[in-house]
DODRENTOR-703528 format. One record per residue (C-alpha): residue in three letters; x, y, z. Coordinates in steps of 0.1 Angstrom, whole numbers, plus 5000, padded with zeros to 4 digits. Example, Ala and Ser with C-alpha at 12.3 -4.5 7.8 and 13.67 -1.06 7.14 Angstrom:
2
Ala512349555078;Ser513749895071;
END
This chain:
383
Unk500050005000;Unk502950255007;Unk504150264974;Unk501950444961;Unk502350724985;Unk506550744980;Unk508450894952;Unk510550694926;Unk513650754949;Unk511950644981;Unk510650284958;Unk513950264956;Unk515550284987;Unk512550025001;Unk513549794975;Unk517049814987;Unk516249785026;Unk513649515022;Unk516249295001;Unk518849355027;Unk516549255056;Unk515248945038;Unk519048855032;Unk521248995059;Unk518849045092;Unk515848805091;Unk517148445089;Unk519148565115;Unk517648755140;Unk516148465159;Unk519948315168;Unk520948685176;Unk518548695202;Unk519248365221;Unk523048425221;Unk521748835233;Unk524448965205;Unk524149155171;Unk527349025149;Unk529749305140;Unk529349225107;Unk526049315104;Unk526949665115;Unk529449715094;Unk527549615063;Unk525049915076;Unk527550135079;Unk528850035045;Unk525650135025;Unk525650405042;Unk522350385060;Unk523950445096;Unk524750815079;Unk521750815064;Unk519951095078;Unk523251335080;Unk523151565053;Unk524951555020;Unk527551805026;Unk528451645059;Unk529151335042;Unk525251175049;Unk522651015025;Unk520451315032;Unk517651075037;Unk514151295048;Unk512151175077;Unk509850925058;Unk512950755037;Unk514850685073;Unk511450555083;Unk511250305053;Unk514850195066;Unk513150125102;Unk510449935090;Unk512649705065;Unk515149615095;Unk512249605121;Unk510649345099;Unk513649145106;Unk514649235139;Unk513549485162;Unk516949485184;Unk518849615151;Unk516649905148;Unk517650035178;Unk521550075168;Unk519550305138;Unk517250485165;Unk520450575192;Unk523150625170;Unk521050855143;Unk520151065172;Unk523751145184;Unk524451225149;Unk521951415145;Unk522351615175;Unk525651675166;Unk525251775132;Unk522452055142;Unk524352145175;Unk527852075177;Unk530552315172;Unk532752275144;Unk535352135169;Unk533151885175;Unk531651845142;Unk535551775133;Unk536151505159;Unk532951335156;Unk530451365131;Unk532451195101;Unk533050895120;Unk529650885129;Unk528350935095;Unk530850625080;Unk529950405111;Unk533750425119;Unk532250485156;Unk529250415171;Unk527250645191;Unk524850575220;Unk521650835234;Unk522350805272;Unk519350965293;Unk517650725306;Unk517950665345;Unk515850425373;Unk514150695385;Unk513850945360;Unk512750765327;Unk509850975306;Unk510351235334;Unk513751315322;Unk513751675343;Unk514251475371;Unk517551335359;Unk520151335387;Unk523551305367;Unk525851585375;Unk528351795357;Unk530251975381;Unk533152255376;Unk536652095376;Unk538652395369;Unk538452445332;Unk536852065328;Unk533351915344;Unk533151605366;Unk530251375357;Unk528951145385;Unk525650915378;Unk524250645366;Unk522150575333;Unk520550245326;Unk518550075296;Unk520850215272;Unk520650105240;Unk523949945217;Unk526050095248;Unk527949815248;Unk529449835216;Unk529050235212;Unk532150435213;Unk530450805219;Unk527750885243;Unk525151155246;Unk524551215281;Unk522351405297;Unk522351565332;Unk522451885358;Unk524852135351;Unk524752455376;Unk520952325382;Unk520552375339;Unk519252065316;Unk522652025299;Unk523751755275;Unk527451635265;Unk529851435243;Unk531651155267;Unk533950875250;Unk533650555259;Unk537550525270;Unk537250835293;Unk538350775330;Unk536250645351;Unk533050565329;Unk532350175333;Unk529749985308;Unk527749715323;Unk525649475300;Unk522149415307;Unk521249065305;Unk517748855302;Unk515949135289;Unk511949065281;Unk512949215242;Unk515249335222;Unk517449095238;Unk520449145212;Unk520249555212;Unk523549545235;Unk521549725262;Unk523849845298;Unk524450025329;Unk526550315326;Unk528350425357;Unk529950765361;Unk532850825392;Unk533851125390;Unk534551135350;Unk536251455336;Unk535751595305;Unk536651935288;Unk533952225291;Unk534252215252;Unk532151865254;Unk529152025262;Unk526252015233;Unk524752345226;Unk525052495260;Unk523752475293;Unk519952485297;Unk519352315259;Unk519551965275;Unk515851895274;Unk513352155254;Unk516052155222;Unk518651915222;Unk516551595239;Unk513051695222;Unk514551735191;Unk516551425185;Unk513551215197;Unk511551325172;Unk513951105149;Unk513550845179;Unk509750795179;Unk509650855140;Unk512450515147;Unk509950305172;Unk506750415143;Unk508050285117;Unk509949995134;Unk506749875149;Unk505349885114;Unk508449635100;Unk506949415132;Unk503249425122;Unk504049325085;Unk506549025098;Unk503448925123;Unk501048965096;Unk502848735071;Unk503748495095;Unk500148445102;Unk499048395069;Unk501548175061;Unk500647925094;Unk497148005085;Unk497747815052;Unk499747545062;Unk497947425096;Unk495447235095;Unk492547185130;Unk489446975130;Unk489546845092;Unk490347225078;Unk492947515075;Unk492947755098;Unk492747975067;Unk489247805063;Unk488047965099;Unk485848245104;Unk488248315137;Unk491748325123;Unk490348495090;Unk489048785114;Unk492548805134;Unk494448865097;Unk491349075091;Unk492649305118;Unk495949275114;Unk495849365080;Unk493549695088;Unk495649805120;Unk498549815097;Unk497250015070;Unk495950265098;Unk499250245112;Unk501050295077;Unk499050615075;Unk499750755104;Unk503450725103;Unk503550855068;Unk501451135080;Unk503951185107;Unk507151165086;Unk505551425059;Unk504751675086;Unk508151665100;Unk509951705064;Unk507252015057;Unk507852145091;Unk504152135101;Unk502852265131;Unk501351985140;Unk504551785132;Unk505351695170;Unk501551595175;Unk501551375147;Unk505051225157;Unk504151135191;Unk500550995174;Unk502550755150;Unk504650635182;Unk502050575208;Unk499450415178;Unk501850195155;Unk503050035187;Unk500349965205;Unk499049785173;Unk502249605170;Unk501649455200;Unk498049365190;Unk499349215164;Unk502149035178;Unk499748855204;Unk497048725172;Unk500448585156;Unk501048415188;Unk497548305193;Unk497548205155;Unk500947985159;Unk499447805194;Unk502147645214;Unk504747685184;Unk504048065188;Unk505547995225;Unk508947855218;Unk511748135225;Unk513448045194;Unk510248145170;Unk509948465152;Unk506348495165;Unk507748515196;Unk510948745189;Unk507748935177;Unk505648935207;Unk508449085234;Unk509849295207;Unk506549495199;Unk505849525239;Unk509749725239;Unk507949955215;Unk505550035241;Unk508150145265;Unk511050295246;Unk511750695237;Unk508650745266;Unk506050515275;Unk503050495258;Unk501450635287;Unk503550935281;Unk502750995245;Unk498950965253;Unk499751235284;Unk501851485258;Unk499151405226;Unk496051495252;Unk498151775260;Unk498451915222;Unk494951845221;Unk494052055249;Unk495852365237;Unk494352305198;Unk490752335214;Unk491352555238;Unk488752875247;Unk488053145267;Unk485153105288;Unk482453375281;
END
């Protein structure tokens, strides 16, 4: 159905992502997860084509995708694994931030080897007890002299445990501030997390920070910019990520449905043959052409700058995800006991949509910030 909505170029680059998830992610993904590891190779390939500099611009040595092609990419790799979109979700953000924000010094040091995939970077803001309320965060950058000391903790961090740059966010002078920390800086110590419920092969960890010193210069932007620019801004290209992602996971539920629908047979006839399982597929196929909608939508209003282009962001998050997961659970029902076994796609499916739900701010919190929107679009003044 997209096609028809997408420009030659944008056929294109589908074509191109589809074939490389069908042939480098998907037969894959299911072994990836049990051994909780995504093979170097496949992450250099990425970075290869050029995808994991897809969205930097062309004169900074990017694809220059727009918002709706490097949502295409999500979908294509979240059809074969979920985990490997979030190495395109974290490490698009950093570069992002850096290529919008960053000083040229740090555009020098940084944003070509992020752009080639010669370095991988990591989005570090999430702690215990400030997740969606990130204002709450209690990392601190403290003077050193002419340098800051960081001390905290940040946990749930996605491809940390292969990244080589992090964007962390904290206090600084009691200001939202973010900054540039390498992975080999003093002090900083990565921690994997293990036995995750999804996205078991994302490389997620613990970062710990004692007293870890890093120049002034590191700072993103400058102090106060933390949350309203820098944060809000590269999670736009975050939850544009999840969208589409969960979009790649409603398609791979979708056809692996139909497929056992054809093939298994209960009580003398197909379960294609059954009013039931032809009304799951029913709406699975109708939740994802909603779903398709919407993140197009999304991804145009954010290329045309829309007004309503956060709205519609956050809309395309909180609704393609919550329908993964709808559809996730009908491919498990479909599948039966098979469906169950850790080592099936269907289930790969299952925990990976429920992630969705959770990652770049609870579902809870998109409803909170779309009521919000809503609020101040219909707003009056009583008579």
């Amino acid at each position: 159905m997209l096609n028809r909505f997408l420009s030659p170029s944008q056929n294109q680059w589908l074509h191109a992502f589809e074939q490389f998830s069908a042939d480098e992610v998907a037969p894959y993904a299911d072994e990836w997860d049990l051994h909780e590891a995504t093979p170097a190779s496949v992450v250099k390939k990425l970075a290869h084509n050029g995808w994991l500099g897809g969205l930097a611009k062309e004169e900074s040595g990017g694809l220059g995708f727009d918002a709706t092609t490097f949502g295409l990419l999500n979908m294509a790799i979240g059809a074969g694994s979920g985990s490997l979109t979030g190495l395109l979700n974290v490490h698009s953000m950093v570069l992002k931030t850096i290529e919008d924000w960053g000083t040229p010094e740090q555009k020098q040091q940084y944003l070509t080897p992020l752009v080639k995939g010669e370095i991988i970077g990591a989005f570090a803001q999430t702690e215990i007890g400030a997740g969606g309320d990130s204002k709450n965060l209690s990392t601190q950058f403290v003077d050193d002299g002419d340098a800051l000391l960081v001390n905290g903790q940040k946990t749930w961090i996605t491809f940390a445990q292969i990244a080589d740059l992090f964007l962390v966010f904290g206090k600084y002078q009691g200001l939202d501030t973010a900054a540039l920390i390498p992975k080999e800086t003093p002090g900083f110590t990565i921690t994997a997390k293990k036995n995750m419920l999804g996205f078991k092969s994302a490389y997620l960890a613990v970062l710990d920070f004692v007293d870890v010193r890093i120049p002034k210069s590191h700072i993103i932007g400058k102090p106060g910019f933390g949350q309203n620019l820098i944060s809000n801004s590269a999670l736009d290209y975050g939850r544009i990520s999840v969208a589409w992602a969960a979009l790649g996971v409603q398609q791979a539920a979708l056809a692996a449905s139909a497929r056992r629908a054809n093939a298994r047979s209960t009580f003398g006839a197909l379960l294609a043959d059954q009013g039931i399982i032809r009304g799951y597929l029913a709406e699975m196929s109708s939740s994802l052409l909603a779903s398709q909608l919407i993140c197009l939508s999304a991804t145009k209003a954010k290329e045309s700058r829309d007004e309503d282009a956060l709205e519609q962001i956050l809309q395309a998050k909180f609704f393609a995800s919550h329908e993964a997961g709808t559809a996730a659970a009908k491919a498990v029902q479909i599948h039966g006991g098979h469906g169950c076994d850790e080592s099936n796609g269907v289930s790969r499916l299952y925990r990976d949509a429920k992630i969705l739900q959770v990652v770049e701010g609870s579902n809870e919190l998109q409803k909170m910030l779309i009521g919000k929107e809503v609020c101040n679009r219909y707003s009056y003044s009583a008579v």
